[in-house]
C-alpha positions as CSV (number, residue, x, y, z in Angstrom):
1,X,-286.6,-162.8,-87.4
2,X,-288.5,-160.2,-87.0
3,X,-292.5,-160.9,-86.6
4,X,-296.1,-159.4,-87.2
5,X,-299.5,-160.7,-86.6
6,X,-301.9,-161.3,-88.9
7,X,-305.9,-162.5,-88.6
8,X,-308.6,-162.6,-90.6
9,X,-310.8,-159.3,-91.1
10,X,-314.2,-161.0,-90.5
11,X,-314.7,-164.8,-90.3
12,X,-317.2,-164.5,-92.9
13,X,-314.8,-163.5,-95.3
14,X,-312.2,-165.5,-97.5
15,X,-310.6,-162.0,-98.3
16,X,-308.7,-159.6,-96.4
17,X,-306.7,-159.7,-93.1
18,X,-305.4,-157.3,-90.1
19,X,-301.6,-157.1,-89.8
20,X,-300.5,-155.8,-86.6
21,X,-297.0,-155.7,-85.5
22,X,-295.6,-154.0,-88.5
23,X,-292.1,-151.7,-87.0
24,X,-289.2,-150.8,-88.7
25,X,-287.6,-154.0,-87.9
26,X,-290.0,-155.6,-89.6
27,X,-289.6,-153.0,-92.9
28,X,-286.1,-154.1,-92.4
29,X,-286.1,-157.7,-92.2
30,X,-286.4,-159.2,-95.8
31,X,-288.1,-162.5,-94.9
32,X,-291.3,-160.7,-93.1
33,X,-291.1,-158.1,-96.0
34,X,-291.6,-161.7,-98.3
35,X,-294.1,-162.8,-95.9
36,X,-296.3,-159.3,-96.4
37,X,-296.0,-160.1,-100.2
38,X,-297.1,-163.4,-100.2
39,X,-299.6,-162.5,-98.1
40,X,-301.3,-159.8,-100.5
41,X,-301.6,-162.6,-103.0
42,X,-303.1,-164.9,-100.6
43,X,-305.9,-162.3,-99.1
44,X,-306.4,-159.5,-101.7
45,X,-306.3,-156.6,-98.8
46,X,-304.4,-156.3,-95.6
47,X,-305.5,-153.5,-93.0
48,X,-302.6,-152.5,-90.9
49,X,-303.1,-151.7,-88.0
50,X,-301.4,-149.9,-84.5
51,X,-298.4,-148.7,-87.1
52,X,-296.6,-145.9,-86.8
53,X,-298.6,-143.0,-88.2
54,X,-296.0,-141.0,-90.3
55,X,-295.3,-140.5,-93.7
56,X,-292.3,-142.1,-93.8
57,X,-293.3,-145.2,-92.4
58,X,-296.0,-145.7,-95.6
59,X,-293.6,-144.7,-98.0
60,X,-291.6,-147.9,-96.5
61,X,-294.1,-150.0,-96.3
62,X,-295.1,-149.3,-99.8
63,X,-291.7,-149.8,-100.8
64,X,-292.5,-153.3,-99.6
65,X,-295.0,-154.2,-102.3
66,X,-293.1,-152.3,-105.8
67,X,-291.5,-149.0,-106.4
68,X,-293.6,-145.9,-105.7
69,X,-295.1,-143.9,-108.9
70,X,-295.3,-140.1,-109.2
């Protein structure tokens, strides 16, 4: 299983989290992929952070969330 961290963006907050951890693995492993979907719903906004910085990898990551619009 492939894993990823999460915490909360500010304590103060009960909305929004850091996700670190997030590889290709991860993109490829359907259970974290759930995990990153459930965990929209539960904090409105995740910041990811320490990713890979290419184009590629946000076009899979969006993937993650719904098809991509034009």
């Amino acid at each position: 299983m492939a894993t990823f961290t999460v915490e909360n963006l500010r304590d103060d907050l009960s909305f929004g989290s850091n996700v670190r951890g997030v590889t290709w693995d991860v993109l490829a492993d359907e259970d974290a992929r759930q995990r990153l979907r459930d965990l929209i719903k539960e904090r409105g906004l995740l910041v990811f952070k320490d990713m890979e910085p290419t184009a590629k990898m946000q076009v899979a990551l969006s993937k993650v969330f719904g098809p991509l619009k034009d």
